[in-house]
N, C-alpha and C positions, 0 to 999 in steps of 0.2 A: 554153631556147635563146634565143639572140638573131631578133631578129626578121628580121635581114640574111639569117640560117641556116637561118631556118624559110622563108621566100619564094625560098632558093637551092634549097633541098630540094626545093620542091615545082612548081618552074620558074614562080615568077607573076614577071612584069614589070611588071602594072598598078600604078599609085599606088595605094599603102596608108595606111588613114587608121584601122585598129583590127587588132586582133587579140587574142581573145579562148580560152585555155585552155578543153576541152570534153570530156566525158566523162569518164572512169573517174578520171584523174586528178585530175581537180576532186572528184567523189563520195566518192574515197580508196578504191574496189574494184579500184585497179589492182595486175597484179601482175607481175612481168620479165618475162613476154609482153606485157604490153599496148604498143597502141600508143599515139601522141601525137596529138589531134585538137584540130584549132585552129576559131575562126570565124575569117575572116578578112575584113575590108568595104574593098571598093576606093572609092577618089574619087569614079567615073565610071561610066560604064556597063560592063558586063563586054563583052569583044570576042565573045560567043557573042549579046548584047541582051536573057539572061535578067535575072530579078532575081536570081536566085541559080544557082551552078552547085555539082552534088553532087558525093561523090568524089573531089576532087583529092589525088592520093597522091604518094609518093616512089617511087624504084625498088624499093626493096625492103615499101614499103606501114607502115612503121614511123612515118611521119608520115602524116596525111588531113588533108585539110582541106575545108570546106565553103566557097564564095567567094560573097558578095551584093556585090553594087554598093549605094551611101551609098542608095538610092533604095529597093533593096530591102529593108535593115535595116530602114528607118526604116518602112515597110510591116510587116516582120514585128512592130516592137515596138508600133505602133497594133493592130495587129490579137493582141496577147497573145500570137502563137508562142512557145512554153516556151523553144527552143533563144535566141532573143533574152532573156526574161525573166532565162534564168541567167545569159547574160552581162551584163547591167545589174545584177544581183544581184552577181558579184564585189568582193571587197576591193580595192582600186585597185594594191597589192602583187602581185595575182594577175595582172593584166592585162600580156599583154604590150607591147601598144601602142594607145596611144588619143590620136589627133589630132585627132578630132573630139565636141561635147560629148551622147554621143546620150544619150538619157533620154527617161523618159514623159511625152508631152505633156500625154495625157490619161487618165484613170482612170474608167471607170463599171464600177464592180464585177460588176455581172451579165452583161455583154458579158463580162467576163472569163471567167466561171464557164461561160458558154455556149460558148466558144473553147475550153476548156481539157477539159470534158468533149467538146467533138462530138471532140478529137484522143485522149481517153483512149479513149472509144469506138471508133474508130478501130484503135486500138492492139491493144483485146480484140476484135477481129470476124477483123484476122487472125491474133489467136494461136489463136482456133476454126481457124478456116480452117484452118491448118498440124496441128493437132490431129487434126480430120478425115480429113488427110492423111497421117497417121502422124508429121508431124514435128515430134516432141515436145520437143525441146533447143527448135525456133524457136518453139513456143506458151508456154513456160516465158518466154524472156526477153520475145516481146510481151508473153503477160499481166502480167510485172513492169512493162515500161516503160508499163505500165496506168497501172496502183496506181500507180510513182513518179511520174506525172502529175498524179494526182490527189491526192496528197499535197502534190506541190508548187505545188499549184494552192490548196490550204488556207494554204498561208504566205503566198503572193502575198494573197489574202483577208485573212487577216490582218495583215499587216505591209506589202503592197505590195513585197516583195521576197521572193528564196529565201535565208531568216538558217540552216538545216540541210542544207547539201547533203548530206549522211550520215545525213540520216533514215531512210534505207530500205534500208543496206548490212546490218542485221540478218534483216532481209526477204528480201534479195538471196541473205544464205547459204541460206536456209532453203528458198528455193524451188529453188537451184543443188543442193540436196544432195539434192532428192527424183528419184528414180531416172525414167530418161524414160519408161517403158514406166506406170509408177503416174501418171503427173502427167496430172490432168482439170482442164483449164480451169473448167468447171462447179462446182469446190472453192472457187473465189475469186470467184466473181459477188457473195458476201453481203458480202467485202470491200469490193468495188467499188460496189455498191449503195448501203452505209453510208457512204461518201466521196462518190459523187457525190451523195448527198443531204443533205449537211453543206455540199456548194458551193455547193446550189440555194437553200439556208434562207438 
């Protein structure tokens, strides 16, 4: 979509200075349900004063968008947040709008590795949590969005960027196909384990 299309859709009027392709479609696990999620970085400060605002959808929720102000991007990609990394990580083809030149200022690798795990961590405490509570589809996808963290936290390690965003779509079926009532989070701790300790070396 046009950028014009994508900020009618979604009622922003702020000055836009990026927009950045997000989820399933970028990963390549999307499929005619899925929807469109974009980053989206205004000029200025957002009119709510967050640095970022969650959830902006369309009427019918077929387009989301997540909205940071130039101020909070630039916060998110100092401090390693994944959702920034993969959009600095896009092919310049991918991106749908970029006016401004964001990029990493700075790099110290274990700052990385320490961001990337407290958020994989993070990720797997509420997919227990939902476990606990019977609700096994949402520990299924937390525990993935674990591991696809922590995977993609070994590429940034290694390359300073995300070069496979389709690392983990094989992962993805594997863990979508096992039945909700069988899936123990407790199954993939030795995964997780063996990744976050590959980020910490």
């Amino acid at each position: 979509m046009a950028p014009e299309e994508i900020l009618k859709e979604l009622n922003i009027t702020d000055d836009i200075i990026a927009i950045f392709p997000y989820g399933s479609q970028v990963y390549g696990t999307a499929n005619r349900f899925s929807d469109h999620d974009y980053i989206i970085v205004a000029k200025s400060t957002l009119a709510s004063g967050a640095f970022r605002d969650n959830a902006v959808s369309n009427a019918d929720y077929t387009i989301q968008g997540t909205l940071y102000s130039r101020a909070g991007f630039i916060d998110a990609i100092n401090n390693y947040e994944m959702p920034a990394m993969e959009c600095l990580s896009l092919e310049p083809e991918q991106v749908v709008l970029k006016k401004w030149p964001f990029k990493i200022t700075k790099w110290v690798e274990k700052d990385m590795a320490k961001k990337v795990i407290e958020k994989a961590s993070a990720s797997r405490f509420i997919a227990d949590k939902n476990a606990k509570h019977d609700h096994r589809e949402q520990a299924k996808k937390g525990m993935f969005h674990a591991l696809r963290i922590l995977y993609f936290g070994l590429q940034l390690k290694e390359h300073q960027k995300i070069v496979d965003f389709g690392e983990c779509n094989k992962l993805y079926t594997q863990m979508m196909m096992i039945d909700a009532e069988d899936f123990d989070t407790r199954n993939w701790y030795a995964r997780f384990d063996e990744l976050k300790n590959k980020l910490e070396s």
